[in-house]
SENU-983618 format. One record per residue (C-alpha): residue number from 0; residue in three letters; x, y, z. Coordinates in Angstrom, 3 decimals, padded with zeros to 6 digits. Layout:
N
     k     r          X          Y          Z
   NUM   ala          X          Y          Z
...
***
This chain:
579
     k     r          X          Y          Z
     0   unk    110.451    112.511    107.966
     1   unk    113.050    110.898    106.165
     2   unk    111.946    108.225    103.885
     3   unk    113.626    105.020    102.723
     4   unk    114.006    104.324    098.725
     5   unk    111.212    101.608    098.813
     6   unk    108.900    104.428    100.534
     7   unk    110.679    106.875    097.763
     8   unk    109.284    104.647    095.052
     9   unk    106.142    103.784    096.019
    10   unk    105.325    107.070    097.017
    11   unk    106.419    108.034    093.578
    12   unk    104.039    105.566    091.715
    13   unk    101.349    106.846    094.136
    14   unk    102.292    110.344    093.011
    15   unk    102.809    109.955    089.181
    16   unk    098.973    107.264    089.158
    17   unk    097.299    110.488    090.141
    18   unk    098.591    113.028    087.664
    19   unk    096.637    112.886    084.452
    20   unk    099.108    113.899    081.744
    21   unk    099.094    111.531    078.732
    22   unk    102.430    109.109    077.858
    23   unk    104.717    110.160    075.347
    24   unk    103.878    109.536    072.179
    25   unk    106.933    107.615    071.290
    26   unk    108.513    107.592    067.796
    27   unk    105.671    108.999    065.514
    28   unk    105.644    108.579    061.961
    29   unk    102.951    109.319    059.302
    30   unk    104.124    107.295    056.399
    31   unk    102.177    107.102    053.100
    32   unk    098.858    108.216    053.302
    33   unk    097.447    105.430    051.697
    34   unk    097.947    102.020    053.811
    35   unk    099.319    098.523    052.905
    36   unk    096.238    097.688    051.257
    37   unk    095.231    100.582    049.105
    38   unk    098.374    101.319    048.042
    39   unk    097.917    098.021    045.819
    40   unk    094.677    099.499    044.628
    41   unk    093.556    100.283    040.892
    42   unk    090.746    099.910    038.346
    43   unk    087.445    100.208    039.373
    44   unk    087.069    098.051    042.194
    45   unk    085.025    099.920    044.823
    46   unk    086.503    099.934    048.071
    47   unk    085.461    101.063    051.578
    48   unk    087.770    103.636    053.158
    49   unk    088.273    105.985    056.139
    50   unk    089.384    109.391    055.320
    51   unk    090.922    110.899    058.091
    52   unk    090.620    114.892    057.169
    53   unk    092.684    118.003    058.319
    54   unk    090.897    119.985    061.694
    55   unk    088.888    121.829    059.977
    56   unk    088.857    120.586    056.409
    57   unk    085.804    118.069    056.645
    58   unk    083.795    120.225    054.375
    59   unk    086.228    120.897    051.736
    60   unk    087.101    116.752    051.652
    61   unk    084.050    116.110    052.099
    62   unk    082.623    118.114    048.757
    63   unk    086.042    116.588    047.089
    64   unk    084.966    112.695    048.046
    65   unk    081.382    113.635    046.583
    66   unk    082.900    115.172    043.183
    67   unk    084.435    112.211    042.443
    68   unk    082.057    109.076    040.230
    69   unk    080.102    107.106    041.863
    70   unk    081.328    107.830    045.354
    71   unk    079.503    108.034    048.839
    72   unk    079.996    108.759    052.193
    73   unk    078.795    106.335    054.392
    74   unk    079.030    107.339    057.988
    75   unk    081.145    110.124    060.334
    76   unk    083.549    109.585    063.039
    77   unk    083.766    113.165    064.395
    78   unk    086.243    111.644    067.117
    79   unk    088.849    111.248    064.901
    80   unk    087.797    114.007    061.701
    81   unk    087.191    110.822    059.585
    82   unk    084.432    109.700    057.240
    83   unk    083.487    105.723    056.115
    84   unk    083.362    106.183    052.258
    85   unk    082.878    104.386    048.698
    86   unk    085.302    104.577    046.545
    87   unk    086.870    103.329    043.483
    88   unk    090.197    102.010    043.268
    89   unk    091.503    104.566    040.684
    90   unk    090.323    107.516    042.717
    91   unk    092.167    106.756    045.923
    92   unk    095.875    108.245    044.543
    93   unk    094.565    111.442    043.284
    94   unk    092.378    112.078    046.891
    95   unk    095.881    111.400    049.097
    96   unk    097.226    114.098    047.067
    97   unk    094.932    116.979    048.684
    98   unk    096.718    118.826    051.638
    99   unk    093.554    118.641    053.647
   100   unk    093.809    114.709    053.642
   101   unk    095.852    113.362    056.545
   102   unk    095.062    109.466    055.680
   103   unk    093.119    107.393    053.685
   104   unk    092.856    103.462    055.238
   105   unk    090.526    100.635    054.096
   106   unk    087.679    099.868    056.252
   107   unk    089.298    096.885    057.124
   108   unk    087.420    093.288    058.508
   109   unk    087.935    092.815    062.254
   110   unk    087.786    088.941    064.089
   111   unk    087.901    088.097    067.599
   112   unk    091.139    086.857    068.770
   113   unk    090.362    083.571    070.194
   114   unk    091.373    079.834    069.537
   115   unk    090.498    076.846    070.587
   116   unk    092.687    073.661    072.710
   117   unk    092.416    070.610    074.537
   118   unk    094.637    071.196    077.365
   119   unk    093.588    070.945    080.764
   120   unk    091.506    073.430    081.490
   121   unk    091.218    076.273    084.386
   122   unk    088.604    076.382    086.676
   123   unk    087.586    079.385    088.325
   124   unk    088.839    079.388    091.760
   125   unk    092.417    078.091    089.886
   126   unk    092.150    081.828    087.573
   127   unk    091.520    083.702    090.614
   128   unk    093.603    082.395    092.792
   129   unk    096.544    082.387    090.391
   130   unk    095.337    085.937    089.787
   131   unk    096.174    086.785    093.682
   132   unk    092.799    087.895    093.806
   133   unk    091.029    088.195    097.444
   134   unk    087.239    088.199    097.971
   135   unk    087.109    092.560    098.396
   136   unk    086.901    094.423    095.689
   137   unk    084.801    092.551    092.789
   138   unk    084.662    096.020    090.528
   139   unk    081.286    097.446    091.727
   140   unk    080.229    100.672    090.483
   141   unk    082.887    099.863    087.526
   142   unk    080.893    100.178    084.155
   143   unk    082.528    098.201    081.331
   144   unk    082.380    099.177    077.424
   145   unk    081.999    095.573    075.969
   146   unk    083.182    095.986    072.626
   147   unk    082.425    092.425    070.887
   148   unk    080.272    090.207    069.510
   149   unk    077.812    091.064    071.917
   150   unk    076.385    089.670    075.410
   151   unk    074.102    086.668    076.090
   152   unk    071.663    087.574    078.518
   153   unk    072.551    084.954    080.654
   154   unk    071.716    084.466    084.491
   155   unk    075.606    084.996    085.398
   156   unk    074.512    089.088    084.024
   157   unk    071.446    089.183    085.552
   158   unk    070.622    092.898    086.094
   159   unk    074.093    093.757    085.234
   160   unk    073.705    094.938    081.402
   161   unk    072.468    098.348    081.366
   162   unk    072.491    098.835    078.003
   163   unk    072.852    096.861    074.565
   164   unk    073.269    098.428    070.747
   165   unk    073.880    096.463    067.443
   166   unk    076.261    098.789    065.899
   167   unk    077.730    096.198    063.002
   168   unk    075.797    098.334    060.490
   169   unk    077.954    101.329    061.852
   170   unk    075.018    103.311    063.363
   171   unk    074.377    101.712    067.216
   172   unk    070.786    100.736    067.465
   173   unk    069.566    099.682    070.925
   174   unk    068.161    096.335    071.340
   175   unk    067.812    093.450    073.639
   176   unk    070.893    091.474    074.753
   177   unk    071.966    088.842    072.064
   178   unk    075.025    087.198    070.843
   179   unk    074.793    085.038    068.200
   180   unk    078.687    084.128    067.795
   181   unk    078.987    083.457    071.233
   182   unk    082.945    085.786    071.912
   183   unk    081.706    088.100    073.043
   184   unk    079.449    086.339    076.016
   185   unk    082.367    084.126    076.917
   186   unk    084.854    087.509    077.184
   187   unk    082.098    088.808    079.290
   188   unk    081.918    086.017    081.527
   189   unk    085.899    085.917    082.549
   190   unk    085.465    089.920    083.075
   191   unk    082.739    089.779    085.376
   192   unk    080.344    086.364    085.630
   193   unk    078.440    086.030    088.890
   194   unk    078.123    082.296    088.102
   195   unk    078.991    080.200    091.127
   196   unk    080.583    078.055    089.427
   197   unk    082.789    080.117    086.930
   198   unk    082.961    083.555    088.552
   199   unk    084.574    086.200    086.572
   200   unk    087.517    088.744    087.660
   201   unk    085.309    091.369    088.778
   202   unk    081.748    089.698    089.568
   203   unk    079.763    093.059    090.070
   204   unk    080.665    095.381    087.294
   205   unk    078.052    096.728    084.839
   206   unk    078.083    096.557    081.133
   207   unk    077.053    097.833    078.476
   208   unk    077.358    095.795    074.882
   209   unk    078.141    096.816    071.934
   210   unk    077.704    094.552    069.275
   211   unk    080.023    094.943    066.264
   212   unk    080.558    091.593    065.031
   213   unk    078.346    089.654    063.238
   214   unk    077.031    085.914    063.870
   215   unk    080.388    084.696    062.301
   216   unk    082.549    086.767    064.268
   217   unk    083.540    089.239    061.529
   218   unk    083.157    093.115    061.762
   219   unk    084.263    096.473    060.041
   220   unk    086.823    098.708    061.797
   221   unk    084.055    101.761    060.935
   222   unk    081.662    099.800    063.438
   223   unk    084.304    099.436    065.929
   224   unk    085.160    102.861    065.647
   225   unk    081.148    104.376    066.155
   226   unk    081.188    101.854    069.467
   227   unk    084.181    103.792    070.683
   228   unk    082.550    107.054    070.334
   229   unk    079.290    105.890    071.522
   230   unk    081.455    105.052    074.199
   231   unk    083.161    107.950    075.045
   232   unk    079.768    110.151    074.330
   233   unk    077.701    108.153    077.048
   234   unk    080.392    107.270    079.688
   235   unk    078.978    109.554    082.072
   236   unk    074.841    108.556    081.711
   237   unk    076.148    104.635    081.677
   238   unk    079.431    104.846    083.944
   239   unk    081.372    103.393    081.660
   240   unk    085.310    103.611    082.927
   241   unk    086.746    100.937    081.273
   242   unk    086.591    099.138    077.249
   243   unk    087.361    096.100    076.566
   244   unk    088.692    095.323    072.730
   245   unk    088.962    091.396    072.396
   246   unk    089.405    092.135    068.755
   247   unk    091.812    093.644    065.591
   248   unk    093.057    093.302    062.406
   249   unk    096.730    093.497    060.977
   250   unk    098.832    096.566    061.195
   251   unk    098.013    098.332    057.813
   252   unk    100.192    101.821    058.515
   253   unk    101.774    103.426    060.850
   254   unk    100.350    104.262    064.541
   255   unk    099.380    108.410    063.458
   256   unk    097.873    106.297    060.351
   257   unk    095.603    103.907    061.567
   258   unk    091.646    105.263    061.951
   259   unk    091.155    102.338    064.600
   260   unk    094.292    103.215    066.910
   261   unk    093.493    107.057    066.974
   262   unk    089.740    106.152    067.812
   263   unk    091.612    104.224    071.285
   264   unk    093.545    107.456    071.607
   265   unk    090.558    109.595    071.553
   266   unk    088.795    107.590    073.883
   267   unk    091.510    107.515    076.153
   268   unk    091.994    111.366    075.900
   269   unk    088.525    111.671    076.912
   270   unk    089.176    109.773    080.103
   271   unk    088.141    105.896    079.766
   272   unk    090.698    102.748    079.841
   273   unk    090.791    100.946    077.060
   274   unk    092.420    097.512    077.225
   275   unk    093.025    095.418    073.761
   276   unk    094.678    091.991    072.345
   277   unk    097.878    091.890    071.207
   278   unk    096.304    089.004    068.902
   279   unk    097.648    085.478    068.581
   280   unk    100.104    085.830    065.898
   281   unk    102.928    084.331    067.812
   282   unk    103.513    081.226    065.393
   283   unk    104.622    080.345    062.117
   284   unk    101.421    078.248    060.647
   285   unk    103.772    076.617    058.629
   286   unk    106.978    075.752    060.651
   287   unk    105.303    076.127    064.256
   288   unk    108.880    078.803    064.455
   289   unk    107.841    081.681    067.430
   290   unk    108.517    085.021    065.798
   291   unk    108.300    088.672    066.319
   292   unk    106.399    091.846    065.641
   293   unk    102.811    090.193    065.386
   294   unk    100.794    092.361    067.177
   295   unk    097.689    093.806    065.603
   296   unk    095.811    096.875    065.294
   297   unk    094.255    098.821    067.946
   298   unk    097.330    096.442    069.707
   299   unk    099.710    099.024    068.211
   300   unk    097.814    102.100    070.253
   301   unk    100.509    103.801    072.618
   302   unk    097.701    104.268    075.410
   303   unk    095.778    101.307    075.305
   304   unk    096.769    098.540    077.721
   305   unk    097.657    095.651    075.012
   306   unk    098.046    092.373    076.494
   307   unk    099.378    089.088    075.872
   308   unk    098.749    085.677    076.537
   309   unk    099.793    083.499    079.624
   310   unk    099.560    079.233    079.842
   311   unk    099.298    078.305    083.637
   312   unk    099.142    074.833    083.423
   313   unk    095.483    075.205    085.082
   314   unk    097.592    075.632    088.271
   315   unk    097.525    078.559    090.379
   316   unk    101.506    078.513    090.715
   317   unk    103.647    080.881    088.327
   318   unk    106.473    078.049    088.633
   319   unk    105.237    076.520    085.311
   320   unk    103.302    079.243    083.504
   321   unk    104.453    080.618    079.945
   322   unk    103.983    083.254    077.208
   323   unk    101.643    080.854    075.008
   324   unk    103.484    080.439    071.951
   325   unk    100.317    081.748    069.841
   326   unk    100.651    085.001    071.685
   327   unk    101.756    088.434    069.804
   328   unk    105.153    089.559    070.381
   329   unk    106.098    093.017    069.606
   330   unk    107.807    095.482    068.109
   331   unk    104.479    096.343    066.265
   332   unk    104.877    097.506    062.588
   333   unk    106.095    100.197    061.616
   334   unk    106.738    102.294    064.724
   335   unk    108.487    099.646    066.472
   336   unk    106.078    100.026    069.602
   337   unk    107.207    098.199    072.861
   338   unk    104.345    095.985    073.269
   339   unk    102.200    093.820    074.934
   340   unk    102.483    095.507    077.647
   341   unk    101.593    092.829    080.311
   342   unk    100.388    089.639    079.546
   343   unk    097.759    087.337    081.307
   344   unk    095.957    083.970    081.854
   345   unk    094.529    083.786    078.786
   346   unk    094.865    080.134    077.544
   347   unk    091.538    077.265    078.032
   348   unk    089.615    079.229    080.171
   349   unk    086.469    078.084    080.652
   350   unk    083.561    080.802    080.933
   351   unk    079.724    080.800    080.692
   352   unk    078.589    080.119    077.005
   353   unk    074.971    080.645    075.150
   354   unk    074.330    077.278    073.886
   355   unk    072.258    078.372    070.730
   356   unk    075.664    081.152    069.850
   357   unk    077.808    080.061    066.667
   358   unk    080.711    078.847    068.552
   359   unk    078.808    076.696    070.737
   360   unk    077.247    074.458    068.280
   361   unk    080.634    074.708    065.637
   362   unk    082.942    073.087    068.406
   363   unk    081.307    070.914    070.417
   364   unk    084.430    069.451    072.111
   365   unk    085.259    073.119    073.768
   366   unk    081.400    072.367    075.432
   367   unk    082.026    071.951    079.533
   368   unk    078.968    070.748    081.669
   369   unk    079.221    071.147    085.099
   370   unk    076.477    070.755    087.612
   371   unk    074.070    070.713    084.952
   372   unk    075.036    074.088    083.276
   373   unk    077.231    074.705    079.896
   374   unk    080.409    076.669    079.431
   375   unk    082.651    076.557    076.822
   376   unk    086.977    076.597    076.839
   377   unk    088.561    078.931    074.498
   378   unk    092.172    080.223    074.425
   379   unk    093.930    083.615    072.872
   380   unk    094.405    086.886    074.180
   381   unk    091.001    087.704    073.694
   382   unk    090.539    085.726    076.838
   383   unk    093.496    087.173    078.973
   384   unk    092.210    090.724    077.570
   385   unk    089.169    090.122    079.585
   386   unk    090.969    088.906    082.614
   387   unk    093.195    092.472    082.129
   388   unk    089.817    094.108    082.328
   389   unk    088.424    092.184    085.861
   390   unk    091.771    093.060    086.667
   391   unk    091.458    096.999    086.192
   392   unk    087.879    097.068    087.167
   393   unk    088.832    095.725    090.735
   394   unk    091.712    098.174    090.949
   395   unk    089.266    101.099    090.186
   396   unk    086.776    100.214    092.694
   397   unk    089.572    100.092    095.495
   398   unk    090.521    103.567    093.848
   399   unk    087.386    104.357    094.763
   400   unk    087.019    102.988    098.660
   401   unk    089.977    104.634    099.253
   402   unk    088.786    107.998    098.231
   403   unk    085.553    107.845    099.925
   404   unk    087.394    106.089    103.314
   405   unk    089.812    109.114    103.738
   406   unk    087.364    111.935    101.826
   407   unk    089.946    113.532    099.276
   408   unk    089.440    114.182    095.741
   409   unk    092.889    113.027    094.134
   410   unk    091.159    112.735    091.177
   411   unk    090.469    109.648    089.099
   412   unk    093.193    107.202    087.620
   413   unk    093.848    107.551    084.379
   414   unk    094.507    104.967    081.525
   415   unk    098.829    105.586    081.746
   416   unk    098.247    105.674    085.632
   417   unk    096.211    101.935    085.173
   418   unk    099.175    100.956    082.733
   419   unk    102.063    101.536    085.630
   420   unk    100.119    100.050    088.178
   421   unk    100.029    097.190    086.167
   422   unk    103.349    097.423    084.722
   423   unk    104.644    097.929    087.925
   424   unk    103.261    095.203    090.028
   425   unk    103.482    092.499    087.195
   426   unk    104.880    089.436    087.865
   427   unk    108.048    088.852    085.120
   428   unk    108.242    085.305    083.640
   429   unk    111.673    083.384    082.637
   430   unk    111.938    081.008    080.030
   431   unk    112.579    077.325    080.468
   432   unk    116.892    077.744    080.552
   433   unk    115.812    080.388    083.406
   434   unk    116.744    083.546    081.448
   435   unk    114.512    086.226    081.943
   436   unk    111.226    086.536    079.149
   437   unk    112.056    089.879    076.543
   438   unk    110.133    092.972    076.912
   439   unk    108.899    091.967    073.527
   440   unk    107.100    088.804    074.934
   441   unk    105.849    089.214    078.196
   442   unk    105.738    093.436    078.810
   443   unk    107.201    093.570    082.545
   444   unk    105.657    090.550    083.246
   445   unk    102.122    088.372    084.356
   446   unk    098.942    090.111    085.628
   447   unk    098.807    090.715    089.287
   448   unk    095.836    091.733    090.975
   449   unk    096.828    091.228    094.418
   450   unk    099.347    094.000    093.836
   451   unk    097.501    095.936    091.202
   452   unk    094.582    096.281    093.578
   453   unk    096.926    097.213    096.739
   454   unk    098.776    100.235    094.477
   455   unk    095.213    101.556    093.289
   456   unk    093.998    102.083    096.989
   457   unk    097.624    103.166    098.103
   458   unk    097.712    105.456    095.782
   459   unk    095.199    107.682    097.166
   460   unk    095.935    106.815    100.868
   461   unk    099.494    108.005    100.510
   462   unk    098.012    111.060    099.003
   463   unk    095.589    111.701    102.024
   464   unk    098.336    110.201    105.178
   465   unk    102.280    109.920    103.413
   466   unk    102.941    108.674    107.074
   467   unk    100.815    105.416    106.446
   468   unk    104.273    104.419    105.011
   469   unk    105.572    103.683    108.795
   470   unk    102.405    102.116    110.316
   471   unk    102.157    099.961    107.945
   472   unk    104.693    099.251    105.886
   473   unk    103.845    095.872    104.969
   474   unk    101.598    097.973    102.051
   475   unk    105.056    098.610    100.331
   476   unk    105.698    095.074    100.171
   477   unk    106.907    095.173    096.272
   478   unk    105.895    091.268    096.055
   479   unk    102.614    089.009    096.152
   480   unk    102.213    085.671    097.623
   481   unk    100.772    083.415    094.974
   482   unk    100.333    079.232    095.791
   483   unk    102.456    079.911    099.167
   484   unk    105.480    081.242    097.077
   485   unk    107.108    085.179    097.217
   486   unk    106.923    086.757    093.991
   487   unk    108.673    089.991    093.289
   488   unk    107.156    092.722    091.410
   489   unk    108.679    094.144    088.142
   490   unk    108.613    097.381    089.722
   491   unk    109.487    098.996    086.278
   492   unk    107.292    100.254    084.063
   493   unk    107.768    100.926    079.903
   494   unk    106.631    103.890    078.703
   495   unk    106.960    104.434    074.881
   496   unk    110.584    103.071    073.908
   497   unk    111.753    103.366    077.513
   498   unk    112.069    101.287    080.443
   499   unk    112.493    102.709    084.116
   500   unk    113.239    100.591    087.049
   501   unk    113.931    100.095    090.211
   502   unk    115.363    103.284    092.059
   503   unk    114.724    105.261    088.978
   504   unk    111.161    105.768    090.147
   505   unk    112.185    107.148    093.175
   506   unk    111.379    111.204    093.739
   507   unk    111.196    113.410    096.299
   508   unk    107.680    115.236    096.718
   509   unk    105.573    115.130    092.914
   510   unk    109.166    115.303    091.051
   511   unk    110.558    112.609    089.531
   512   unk    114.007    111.848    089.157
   513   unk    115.599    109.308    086.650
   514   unk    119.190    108.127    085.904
   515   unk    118.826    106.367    082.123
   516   unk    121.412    107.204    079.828
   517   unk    121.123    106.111    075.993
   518   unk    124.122    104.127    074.750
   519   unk    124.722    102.885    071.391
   520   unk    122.611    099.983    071.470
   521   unk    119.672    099.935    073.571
   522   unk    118.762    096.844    075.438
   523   unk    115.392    095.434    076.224
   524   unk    114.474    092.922    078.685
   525   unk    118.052    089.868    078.511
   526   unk    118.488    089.155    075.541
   527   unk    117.122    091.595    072.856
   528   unk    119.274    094.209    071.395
   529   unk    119.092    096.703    068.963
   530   unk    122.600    097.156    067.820
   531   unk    123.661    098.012    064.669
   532   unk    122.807    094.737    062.764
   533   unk    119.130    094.964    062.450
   534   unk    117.451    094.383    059.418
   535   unk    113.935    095.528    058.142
   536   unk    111.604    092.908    056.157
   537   unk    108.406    093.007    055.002
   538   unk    106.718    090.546    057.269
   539   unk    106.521    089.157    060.576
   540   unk    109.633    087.582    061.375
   541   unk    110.036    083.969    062.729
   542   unk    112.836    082.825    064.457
   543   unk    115.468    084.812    067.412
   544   unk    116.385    087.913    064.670
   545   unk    114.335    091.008    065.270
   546   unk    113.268    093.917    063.148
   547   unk    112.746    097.289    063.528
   548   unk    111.704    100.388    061.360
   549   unk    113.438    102.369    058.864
   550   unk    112.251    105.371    060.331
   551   unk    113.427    105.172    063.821
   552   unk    116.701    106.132    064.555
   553   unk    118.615    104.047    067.422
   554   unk    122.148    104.475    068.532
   555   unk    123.680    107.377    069.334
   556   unk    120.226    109.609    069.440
   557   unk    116.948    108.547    069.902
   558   unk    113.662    109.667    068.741
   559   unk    111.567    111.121    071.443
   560   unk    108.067    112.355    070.310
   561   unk    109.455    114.842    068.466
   562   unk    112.882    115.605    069.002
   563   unk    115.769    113.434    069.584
   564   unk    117.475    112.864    072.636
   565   unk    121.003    112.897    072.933
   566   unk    123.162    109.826    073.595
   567   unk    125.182    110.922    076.659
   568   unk    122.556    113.448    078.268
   569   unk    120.311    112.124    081.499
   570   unk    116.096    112.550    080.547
   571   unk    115.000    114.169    084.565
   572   unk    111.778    115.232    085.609
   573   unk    107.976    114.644    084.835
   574   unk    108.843    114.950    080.785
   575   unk    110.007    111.464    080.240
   576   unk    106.716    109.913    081.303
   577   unk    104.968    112.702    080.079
   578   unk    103.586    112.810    084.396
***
């Protein structure tokens, strides 16, 4: 049967969604052991760090750290060969001088990334519907990692939290449901609420919280990191598939570096999704200027799903939604990371609220009532990092109907196969003078579950029947219907520092076959460039000029995970998405 190229590239992202190999790692760099902050360390200030060890050097470190005055270890993260310790300032040079050190970061604070506006805001059959969301799949038997401030136990949850831990002293301790802050009930209600009123994205998953910030929405990045590996080390007894990280901090080192990106790697690696801010660091404070490279850490972590934030207006049409000016852009620091990689409703949504939490009773004019019940409107990519999550939940439970409806065992999607789908079937977003948004902004483009939910099931039913292709082919439709207007799909994904579009996804068979050629200066997205003008600062920059790293070489060759690429040769084959 001779296929067309739309078959050839669906097919394709049906094929490549069911291989688990991991992405490329991109550009790598190590850097200085120490990061941004410690490297300004001295005296005897005490300071807690993570110590990220050589394989098989913990006890050797380990007896070092204790030899030195006055220092403790404070917890493990076997995950990621790292220890929490005490230490003084003057002690932390000499340590990044043993071998069997690979790191040394501080334990830095962690916040929510939320805000707060007046605008109008979006109700819930507006979200959905804006969403492309039908009435199926509602992400049953979907277990969700809530990573956060913790979970109200609310009515809208009701039977749907299987399990809750306080882990903000870095040690999870099960207890009842609670959130004092009030985040993390609010992210929990746009991923999954049953409330009639303000239903979330995916209305029947399970979760299980995981408390790691504290009644004033701070927390340490050695909690987050022991909620990760409780996590990964109880997905199975809780069916946990998915994480959701409404939180960071600023980039302190590079990627390889940073204790809270490789505990995102390592959960990925161990099979679950995890899906975090890009933060809202979009804006100047001062001048109000949009600027570049704001994304924060675990934003910066090559397999999590980082994601931006979208303004719709409280309409369900894409005609007059936008990248909300708070939102992240990338590159992130240091490794010059590609990200968000989609971006999503994220701005004065309105979700169920605990009215004795923190945020509740600090901001009374965020307070909703509607039909005698309270919710609350808050804005930031914490938000449209939740609506990401409903999103993927959804997608896995049609993963999952599709599977049992035509009995194979394809095996289950992984967190790169989650990122194309959504890559792929994004919706991209042009500024107001009609040029098309930056990869830097937007990713490919806005959330679509319509076609994110479609790909997941026709991944596995091209699998089972590649002749469902010509009965139906309606299912390749690359486009969604959204507020009676035809939206085309990216179809492209980015993966690393590359972009692939188009017929460059098309294969024949498992094999895929790709046509990109690196010139002298790359482009990205329009309008962005990287030419041989670019200049490296040592802050965020504001304003249409954008920086990249020292350490990454562009023009003529490009670094590829480890080795370079040449200039004039073709990439081919499963190697340059690492499928």
């Amino acid at each position: 049967m001779k296929l067309s190229p739309r078959t050839l590239i669906a097919t394709g992202v049906a094929a490549a969604l069911l291989c688990g190999m991991p992405p490329p790692a991109g550009a790598q760099q190590r850097g200085p052991k120490l990061d941004r902050v410690l490297q300004n360390a001295h005296g005897g200030h005490r300071q807690r760090v993570i110590i990220r060890f050589r394989s098989g050097a913990d006890s050797s470190v380990e007896q070092r750290v204790l030899s030195l005055k006055e220092s403790r270890i404070l917890s493990r993260h076997r995950s990621i060969g790292a220890f929490t310790a005490e230490l003084r300032g003057e002690q932390l040079a000499e340590l990044a001088r043993d071998p069997d050190v690979e790191s040394i970061g501080v334990d830095a604070d962690v916040a929510a990334d939320a805000s707060y506006a007046n605008d109008t805001s979006i109700s819930s059959n507006v979200l959905r519907n804006t969403l492309g969301e039908g009435d199926g799949s509602k992400g049953a038997g979907i277990g969700v990692a809530l990573i956060d401030s913790g979970i109200a136990p609310l009515p809208a949850f009701s039977g749907r939290i299987t399990a809750f831990y306080d882990v903000t002293s870095g040690v999870p301790i099960p207890t009842l449901p609670n959130d004092e802050y009030g985040h993390g009930t609010h992210v929990a209600g746009l991923i999954g609420s049953s409330d009639s009123t303000y239903m979330g994205v995916a209305p029947s998953v399970t979760f299980v919280g995981l408390k790691v910030l504290n009644k004033n929405g701070r927390g340490l990045t050695s909690s987050v990191i022991a909620a990760l590996d409780f996590a990964v080390a109880n997905r199975q007894r809780f069916k946990i598939q998915v994480v959701n990280l409404s939180l960071g901090h600023p980039i302190l080192s590079p990627a390889a570096n940073d204790p809270l990106v490789q505990a995102v790697e390592s959960a990925v690696r161990a099979g679950l999704i995890v899906v975090v801010s890009a933060g809202n660091v979009g804006v100047n404070p001062d001048t109000g200027q949009i600027g570049y490279a704001g994304v924060t850490s675990p934003g910066n972590a090559p397999s999590a799903i980082t994601v931006g934030a979208v303004n719709t207006q409280g309409t369900a049409t894409h005609a007059d939604d936008i990248v909300a000016p708070y939102s992240s852009r990338g590159p992130t620091w240091y490794d010059g990371y590609v990200k968000p990689d989609v971006v999503a409703p994220g701005h004065s949504l309105l979700s169920v609220m605990d009215v004795n939490s923190y945020l509740f009773k600090q901001y009374p004019n965020y307070d909703v009532k509607v039909n005698n019940r309270w919710y609350m409107r808050l804005s930031g990519t914490s938000m449209a990092t939740a609506v990401t999550t409903g999103v993927v939940a959804a997608a896995l439970e049609a993963h999952n109907w599709a599977t049992a409806y035509y009995t194979v065992t394809p095996g289950p999607v992984t967190a790169n196969g989650m990122k194309a789908m959504l890559q792929y079937t994004a919706l991209p977003l042009r500024g107001a003078n009609g040029t098309m948004l930056d990869a830097l902004t937007q990713g490919t483009g806005e959330l679509n579950a319509e076609g994110s939910v479609r790909l997941a099931w026709l991944a596995v039913a091209m699998w089972a029947n590649p002749s469902i292709a010509t009965q139906y082919p309606q299912v390749l439709t690359t486009s969604t219907t959204i507020a009676n207007e035809r939206l085309d799909w990216a179809a492209r994904i980015i993966w690393g520092q590359q972009s692939v579009s188009g017929p460059a996804l098309a294969v024949s068979g498992t094999n895929w076959a790709t046509n990109i050629l690196w010139g002298e200066n790359i482009i990205w997205g329009e309008n962005i460039v990287w030419g041989e003008n670019i200049i490296w600062g040592e802050n965020i920059i504001w304003g249409e000029n954008i920086i990249w790293g020292e350490n990454l070489v562009w023009g003529e060759n490009i670094i590829w995970g480890e080795s370079l690429v040449d200039a004039n040769s073709k990439v081919t084959g499963l190697s340059l998405l690492g499928w």
